[in-house]
C-alpha positions as CSV (number, residue, x, y, z in Angstrom):
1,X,0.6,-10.8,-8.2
2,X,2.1,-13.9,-7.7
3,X,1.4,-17.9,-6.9
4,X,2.6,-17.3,-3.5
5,X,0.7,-14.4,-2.8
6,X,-2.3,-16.1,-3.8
7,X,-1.3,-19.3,-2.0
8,X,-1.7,-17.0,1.2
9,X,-4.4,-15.5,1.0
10,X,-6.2,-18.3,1.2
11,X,-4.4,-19.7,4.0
12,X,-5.4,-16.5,5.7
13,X,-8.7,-16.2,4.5
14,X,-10.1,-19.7,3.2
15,X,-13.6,-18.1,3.0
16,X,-12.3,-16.9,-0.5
17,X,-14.5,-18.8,-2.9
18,X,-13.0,-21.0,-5.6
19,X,-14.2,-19.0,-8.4
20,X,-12.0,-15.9,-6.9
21,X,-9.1,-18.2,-6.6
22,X,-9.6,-19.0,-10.2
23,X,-9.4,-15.2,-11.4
24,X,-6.5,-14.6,-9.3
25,X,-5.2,-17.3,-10.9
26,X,-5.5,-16.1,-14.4
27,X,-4.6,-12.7,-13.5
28,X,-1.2,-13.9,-12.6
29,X,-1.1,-16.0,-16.1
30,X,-1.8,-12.9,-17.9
31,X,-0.5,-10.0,-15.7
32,X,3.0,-9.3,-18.2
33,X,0.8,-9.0,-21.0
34,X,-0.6,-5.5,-19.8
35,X,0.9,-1.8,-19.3
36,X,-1.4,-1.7,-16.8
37,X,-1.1,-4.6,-14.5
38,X,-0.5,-2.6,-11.1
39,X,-0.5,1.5,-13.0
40,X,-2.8,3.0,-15.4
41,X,-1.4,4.3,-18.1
42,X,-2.5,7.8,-17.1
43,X,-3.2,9.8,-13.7
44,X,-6.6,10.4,-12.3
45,X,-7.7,13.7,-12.3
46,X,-8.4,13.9,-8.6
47,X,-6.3,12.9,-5.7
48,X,-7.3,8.7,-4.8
49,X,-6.5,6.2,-3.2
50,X,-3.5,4.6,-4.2
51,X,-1.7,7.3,-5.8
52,X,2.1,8.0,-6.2
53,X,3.1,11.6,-5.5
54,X,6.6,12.7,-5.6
55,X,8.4,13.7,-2.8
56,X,6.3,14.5,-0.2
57,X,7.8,15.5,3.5
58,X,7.5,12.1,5.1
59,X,7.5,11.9,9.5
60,X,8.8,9.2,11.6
61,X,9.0,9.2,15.3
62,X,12.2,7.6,16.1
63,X,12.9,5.3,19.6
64,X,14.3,8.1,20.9
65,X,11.4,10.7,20.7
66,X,12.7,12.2,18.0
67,X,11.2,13.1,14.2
68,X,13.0,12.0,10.9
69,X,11.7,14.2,8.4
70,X,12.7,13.1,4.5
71,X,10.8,13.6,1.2
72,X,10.2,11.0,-0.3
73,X,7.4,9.4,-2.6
74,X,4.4,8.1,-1.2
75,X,1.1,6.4,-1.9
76,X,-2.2,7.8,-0.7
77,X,-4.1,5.2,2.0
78,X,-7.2,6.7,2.4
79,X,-10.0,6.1,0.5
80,X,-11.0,8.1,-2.5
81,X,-14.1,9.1,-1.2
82,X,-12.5,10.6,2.2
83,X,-10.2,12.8,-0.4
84,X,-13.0,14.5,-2.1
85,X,-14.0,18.1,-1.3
86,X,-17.2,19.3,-0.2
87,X,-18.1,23.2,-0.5
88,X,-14.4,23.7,0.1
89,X,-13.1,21.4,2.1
90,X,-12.2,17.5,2.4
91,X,-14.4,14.9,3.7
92,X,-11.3,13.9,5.7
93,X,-8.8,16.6,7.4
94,X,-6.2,14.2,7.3
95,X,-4.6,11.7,4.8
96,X,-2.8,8.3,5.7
97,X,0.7,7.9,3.3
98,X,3.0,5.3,3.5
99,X,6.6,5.8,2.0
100,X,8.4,4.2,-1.1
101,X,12.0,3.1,-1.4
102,X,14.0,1.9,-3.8
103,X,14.0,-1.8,-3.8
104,X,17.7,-2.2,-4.4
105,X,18.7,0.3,-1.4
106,X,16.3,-1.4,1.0
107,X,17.4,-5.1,0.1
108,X,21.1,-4.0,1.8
109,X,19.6,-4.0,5.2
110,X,18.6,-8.1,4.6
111,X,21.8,-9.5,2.8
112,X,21.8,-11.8,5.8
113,X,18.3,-12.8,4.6
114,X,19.1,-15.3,1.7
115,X,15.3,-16.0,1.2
116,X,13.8,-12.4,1.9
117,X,14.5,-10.8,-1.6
118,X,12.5,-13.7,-2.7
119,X,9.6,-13.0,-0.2
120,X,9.3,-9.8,-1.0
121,X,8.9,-9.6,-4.9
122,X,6.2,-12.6,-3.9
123,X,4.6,-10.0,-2.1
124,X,4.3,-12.6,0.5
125,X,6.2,-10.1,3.5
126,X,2.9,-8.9,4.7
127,X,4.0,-5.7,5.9
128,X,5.4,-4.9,2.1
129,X,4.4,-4.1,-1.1
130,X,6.8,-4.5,-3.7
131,X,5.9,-2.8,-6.9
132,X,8.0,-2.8,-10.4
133,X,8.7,0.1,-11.9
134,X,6.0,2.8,-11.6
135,X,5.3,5.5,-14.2
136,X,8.0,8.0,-14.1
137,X,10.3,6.1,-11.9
138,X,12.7,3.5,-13.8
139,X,13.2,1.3,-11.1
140,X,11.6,-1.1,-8.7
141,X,10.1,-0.3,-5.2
142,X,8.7,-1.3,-1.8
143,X,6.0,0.7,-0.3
144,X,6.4,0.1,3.7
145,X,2.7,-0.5,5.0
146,X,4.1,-0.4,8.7
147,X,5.6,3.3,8.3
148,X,2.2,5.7,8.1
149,X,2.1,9.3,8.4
150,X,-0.7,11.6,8.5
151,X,-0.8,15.1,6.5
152,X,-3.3,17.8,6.1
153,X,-5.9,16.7,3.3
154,X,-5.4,20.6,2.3
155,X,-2.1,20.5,1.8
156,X,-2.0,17.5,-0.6
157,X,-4.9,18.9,-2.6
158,X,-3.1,22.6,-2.8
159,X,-0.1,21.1,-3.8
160,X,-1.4,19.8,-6.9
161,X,-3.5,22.1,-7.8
162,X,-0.5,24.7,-7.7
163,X,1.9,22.4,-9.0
164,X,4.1,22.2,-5.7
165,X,2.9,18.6,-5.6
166,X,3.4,16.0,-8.7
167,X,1.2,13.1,-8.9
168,X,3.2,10.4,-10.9
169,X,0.8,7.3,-11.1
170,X,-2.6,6.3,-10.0
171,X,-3.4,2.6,-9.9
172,X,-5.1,0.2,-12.6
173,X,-8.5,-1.4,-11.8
174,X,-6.6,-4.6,-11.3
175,X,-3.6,-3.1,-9.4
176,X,-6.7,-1.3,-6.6
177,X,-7.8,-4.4,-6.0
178,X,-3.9,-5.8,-5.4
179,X,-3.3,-3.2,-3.3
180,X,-6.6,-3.6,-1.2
181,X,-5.4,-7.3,-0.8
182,X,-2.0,-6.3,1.0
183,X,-3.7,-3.8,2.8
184,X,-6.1,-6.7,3.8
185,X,-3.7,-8.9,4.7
186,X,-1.3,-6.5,6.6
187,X,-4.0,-5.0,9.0
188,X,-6.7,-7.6,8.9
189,X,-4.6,-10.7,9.2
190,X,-5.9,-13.0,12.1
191,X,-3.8,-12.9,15.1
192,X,-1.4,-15.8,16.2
193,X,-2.9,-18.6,18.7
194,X,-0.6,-17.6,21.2
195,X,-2.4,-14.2,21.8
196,X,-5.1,-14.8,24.3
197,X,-8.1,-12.0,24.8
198,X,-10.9,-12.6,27.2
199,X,-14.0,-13.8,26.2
200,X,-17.0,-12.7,26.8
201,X,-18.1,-12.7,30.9
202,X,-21.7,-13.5,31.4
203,X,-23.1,-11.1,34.0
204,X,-25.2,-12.6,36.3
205,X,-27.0,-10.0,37.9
């Protein structure tokens, strides 16, 4: 967490009390004095929100109508409690993922963007969620919030349980919370003053 990301979260949402501003505040004082600022130092035992698994076949539909199919590593969206299983099967049939890539490779598309490697380690790029250095990876990343795909709940959870499927991190008390913030501010953001919706219409029958 940075300065910057705090700074706009509470442009977005000024409701945030001062006392909260204050523990984000110190958070970001003492976040490199913990293992476990954004990872816990071990898994979870079941399949939650937030997780890392490794190379998982990823969907995008492309302009053209087409499917890009890639494995790469992914964090879970959904929440926890949607992933558990009830007499055999998952609260939720499907699971939301969003992909991770390698913050180097992605940077190359926005060398014209002198500011926007910056931006992004702020974490202030709404739409992005730059991590450093998960457990078992030994580089940085950015998880794309705009790129979701939906896969069978079963799948996931047979996966891991036969091993097909390797969960790498699951995320530290602190680093939930982080992560609920982006999520916050990427899909919950108030809308510009230039969109206009209709208000309500009294009826007057």
């Amino acid at each position: 967490m940075t300065q910057g990301f705090v700074d706009l979260m509470r442009e977005i949402f000024p409701s945030i009390s001062p006392g909260t501003g204050t523990k984000l505040h110190q958070l970001i004082r003492k976040k490199d004095s913990y293992l476990n600022w954004i990872f816990a130092t071990s898994v979870l035992e079941d399949l939650s929100q937030g997780d890392v698994l490794e190379e998982v076949p990823f969907f995008i539909l492309k302009e053209e109508g087409k499917a890009l199919k890639r494995k790469l590593p992914i964090m879970v969206l959904n929440n926890t409690c949607d992933l558990q299983i009830d007499q055999g099967v998952p609260r939720s049939k499907y699971t939301s993922l969003v992909p991770l890539f390698p913050c180097n490779q992605y940077l190359k598309a926005f060398d014209d963007k002198p500011n926007y490697k910056l931006d992004l380690k702020e974490n202030v790029i709404t739409s992005k969620f730059y991590i450093s250095s998960p457990p078992g990876y030994e580089m940085d990343y950015v998880i794309d919030l705009s790129l979701i795909c939906s896969v069978d709940t079963q799948y996931l959870q047979r996966g891991l349980q036969k091993g097909t499927l390797k969960k790498m991190a699951s995320l530290s008390d602190n680093g939930y919370y982080y992560f609920l913030a982006k999520l916050t501010l990427h899909l919950m953001r108030p809308e510009s003053d230039e969109i206009k919706r209709e208000v309500l219409i009294p009826n007057k029958n």
